[in-house]
ZARO-794933 format. One record per residue (C-alpha): residue in three letters; x, y, z. Coordinates in pm, whole numbers, padded with zeros to 5 digits, always signed. Layout:
AlaXYZ...
This chain:
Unk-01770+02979+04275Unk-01813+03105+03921Unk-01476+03287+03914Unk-01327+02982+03982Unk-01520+02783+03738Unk-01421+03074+03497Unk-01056+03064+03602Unk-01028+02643+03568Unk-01191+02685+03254Unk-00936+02943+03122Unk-00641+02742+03218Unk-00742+02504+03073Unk-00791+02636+02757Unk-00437+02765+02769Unk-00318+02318+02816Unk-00495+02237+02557Unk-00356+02508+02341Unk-00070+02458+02434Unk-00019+02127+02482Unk+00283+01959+02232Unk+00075+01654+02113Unk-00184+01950+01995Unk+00051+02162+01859Unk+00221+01846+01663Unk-00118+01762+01509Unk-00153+02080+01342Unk+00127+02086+01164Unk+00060+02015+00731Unk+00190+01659+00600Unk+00283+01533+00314Unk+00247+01199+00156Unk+00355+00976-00187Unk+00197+00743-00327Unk+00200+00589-00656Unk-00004+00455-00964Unk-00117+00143-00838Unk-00479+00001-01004Unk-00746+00127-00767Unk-00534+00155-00472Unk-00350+00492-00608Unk-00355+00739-00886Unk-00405+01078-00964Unk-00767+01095-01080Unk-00942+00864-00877Unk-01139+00945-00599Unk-00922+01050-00272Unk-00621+00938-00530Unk-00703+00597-00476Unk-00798+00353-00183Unk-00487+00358-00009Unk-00427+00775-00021Unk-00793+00846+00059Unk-00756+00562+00377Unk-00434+00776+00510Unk-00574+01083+00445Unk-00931+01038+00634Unk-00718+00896+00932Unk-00449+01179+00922Unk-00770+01448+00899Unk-00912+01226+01205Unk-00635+01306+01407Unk-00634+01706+01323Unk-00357+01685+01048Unk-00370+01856+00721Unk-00246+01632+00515Unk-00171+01625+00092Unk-00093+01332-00139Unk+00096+01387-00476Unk+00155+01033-00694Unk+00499+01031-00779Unk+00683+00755-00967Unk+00796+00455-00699Unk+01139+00471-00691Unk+01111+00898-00606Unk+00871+00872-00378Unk+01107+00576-00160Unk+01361+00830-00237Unk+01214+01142-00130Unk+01056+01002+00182Unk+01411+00894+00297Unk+01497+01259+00245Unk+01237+01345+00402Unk+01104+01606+00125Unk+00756+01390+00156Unk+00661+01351+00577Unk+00541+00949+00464Unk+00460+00733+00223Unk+00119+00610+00194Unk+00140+00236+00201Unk+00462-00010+00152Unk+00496-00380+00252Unk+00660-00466+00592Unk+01001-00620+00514Unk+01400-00588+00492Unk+01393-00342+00220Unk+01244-00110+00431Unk+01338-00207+00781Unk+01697+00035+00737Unk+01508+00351+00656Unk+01164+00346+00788Unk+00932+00294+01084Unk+00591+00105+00998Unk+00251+00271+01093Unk-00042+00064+01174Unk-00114-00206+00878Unk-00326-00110+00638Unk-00409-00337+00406Unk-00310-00711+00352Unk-00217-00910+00015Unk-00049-01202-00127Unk+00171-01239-00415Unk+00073-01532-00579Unk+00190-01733-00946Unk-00078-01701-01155Unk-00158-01853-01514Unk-00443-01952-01760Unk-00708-02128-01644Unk-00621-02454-01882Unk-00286-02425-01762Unk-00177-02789-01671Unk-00011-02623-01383Unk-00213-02623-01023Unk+00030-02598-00798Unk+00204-02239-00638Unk+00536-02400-00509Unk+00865-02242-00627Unk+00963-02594-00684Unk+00669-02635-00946Unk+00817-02354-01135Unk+01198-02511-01155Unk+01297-02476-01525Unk+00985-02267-01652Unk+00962-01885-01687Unk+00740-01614-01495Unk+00672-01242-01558Unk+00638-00984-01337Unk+00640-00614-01331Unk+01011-00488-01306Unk+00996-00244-00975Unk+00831-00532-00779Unk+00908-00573-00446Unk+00910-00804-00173Unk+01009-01112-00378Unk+01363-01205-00270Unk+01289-01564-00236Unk+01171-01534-00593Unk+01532-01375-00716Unk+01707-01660-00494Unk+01541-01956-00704Unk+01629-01708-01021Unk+01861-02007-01181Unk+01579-02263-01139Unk+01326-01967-01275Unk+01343-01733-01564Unk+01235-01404-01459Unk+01118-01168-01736Unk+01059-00820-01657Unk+00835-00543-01808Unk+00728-00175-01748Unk+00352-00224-01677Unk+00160-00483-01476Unk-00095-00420-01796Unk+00129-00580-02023Unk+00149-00897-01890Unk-00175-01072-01978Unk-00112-01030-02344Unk+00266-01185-02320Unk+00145-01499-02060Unk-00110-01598-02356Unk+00140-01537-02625Unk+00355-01792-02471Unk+00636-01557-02336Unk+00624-01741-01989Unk+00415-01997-01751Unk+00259-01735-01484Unk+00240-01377-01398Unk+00369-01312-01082Unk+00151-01056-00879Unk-00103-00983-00612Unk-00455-01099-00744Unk-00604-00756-00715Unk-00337-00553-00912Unk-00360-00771-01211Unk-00726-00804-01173Unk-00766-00420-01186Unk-00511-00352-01446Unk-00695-00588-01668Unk-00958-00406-01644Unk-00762-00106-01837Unk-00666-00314-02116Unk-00749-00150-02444Unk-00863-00496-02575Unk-01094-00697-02347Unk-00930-01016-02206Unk-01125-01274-02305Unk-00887-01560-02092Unk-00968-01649-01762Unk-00693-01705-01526Unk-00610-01929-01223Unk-00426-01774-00864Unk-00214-02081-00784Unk-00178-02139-00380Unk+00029-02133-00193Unk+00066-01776-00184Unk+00463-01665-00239Unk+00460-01408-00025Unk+00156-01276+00243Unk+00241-00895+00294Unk+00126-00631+00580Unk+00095-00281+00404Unk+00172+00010+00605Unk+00254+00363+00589Unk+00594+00494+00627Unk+00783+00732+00769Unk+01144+00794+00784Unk+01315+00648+01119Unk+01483+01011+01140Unk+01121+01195+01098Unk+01180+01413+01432Unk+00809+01389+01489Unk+00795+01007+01390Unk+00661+00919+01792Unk+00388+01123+01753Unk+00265+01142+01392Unk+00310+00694+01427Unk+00067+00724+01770Unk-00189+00956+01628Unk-00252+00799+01321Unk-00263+00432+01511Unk-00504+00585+01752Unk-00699+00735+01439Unk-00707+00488+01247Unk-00873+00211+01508Unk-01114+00479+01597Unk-01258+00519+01227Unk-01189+00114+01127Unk-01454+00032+01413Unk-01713+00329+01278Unk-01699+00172+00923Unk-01448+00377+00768Unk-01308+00077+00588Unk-01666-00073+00436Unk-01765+00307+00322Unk-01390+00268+00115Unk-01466-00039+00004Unk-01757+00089-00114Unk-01636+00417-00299Unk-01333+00281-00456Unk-01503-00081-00621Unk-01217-00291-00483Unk-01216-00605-00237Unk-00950-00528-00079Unk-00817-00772+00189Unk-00857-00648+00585Unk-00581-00644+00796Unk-00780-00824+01030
């Protein structure tokens, strides 16, 4: 009776070592992300709230797993390539659709006008904003129906979100266009404090799903996209998105 306990116990040692899915989840990853407030950068803890999230789930599911922040456009580029295995977190959409699959979502946000406080303007309709002009961060994403009312709207672009604040009370346009939290955080950095309040006019423009990609040609795509789902539920229901919340300062909105 023991040798045969001995001998199931041996063969199945051998399965599990050599079982694919195992071997799959060994294998190192990479991941991009970007500067992004809180959510990403190079010094902050984990390299921000959306890198640390991936990573813990990735490490969950017996990956190792690295993050470098790279500018945007690269690390879209790169992942395509397939010179980085994912990247971290990108909104659900057509610009993505062609090249990537979506992992579980992540995190959710709107994109949202958003002015001075006195502003006489209350209302977050395109229609509202029909001969006025709006700023926004030039590599934005996500906001074709913006560039489709672009004769009604004047669309001036900068560099940095951080910049915007200043221009919106120096008259340069009516609203900021951005998710709450990214402007919230990046006025945080100003060198100056920002003594203005501001308003988030609803409706929202845009509600967006974040998710991780991966490149639709990945040849492990099936299995890296069902071990990081699986992951990621198991560690959402044991807290794993509270302690974040917790680490990183930032009220982030839940997918749920």
């Amino acid at each position: 009776m023991m040798k045969k306990i001995a001998w199931i116990a041996l063969c199945l040692g051998f399965w599990i070592q050599f079982t694919p899915a195992m071997a799959d989840s060994k294998k190192p990853l990479t991941i991009c992300s970007t500067t992004w407030g809180k959510l990403g950068g190079e010094d902050l803890p984990g390299k921000g709230f959306v890198s640390d999230l991936v990573m813990r789930v990735f490490r969950h599911a017996g990956y190792q797993i690295q993050t470098k922040i790279v500018p945007w456009p690269r690390c879209i580029a790169l992942a395509k390539e397939q010179k980085f295995d994912l990247v971290a977190s990108g909104w659900r959409g057509e610009n993505f659709a062609p090249y990537f699959d979506y992992l579980n979502v992540i995190v959710k946000d709107t994109v949202n006008f958003i002015t001075l406080e006195n502003s006489p303007i209350n209302s977050g309709t395109f229609e509202t904003f029909h001969g006025k002009k709006v700023g926004l961060v030039k590599e934005a994403g996500g906001l074709e129906a913006l560039f489709k009312n672009q004769e009604n709207i004047g669309v001036v672009k900068v560099a940095e979100l951080v910049k915007l604040p200043t221009m919106l009370v120096g008259g340069r346009f009516d609203a900021i266009v951005s998710d709450p939290v990214s402007l919230n955080e990046a006025i945080k950095t100003m060198k100056r404090p920002f003594e203005h309040k501001l308003k988030t006019l609803n409706p929202p423009l845009k509600v967006n799903l974040n998710s991780p990609l991966i490149s639709n040609k990945h040849p492990n795509k099936g299995q890296i996209i069902a071990d990081f789902d699986r992951s990621y539920k198991i560690l959402v229901a044991e807290g794993m998105y509270d302690e974040l919340i917790k680490i990183h300062d930032l009220q982030v909105q839940r997918p749920d």
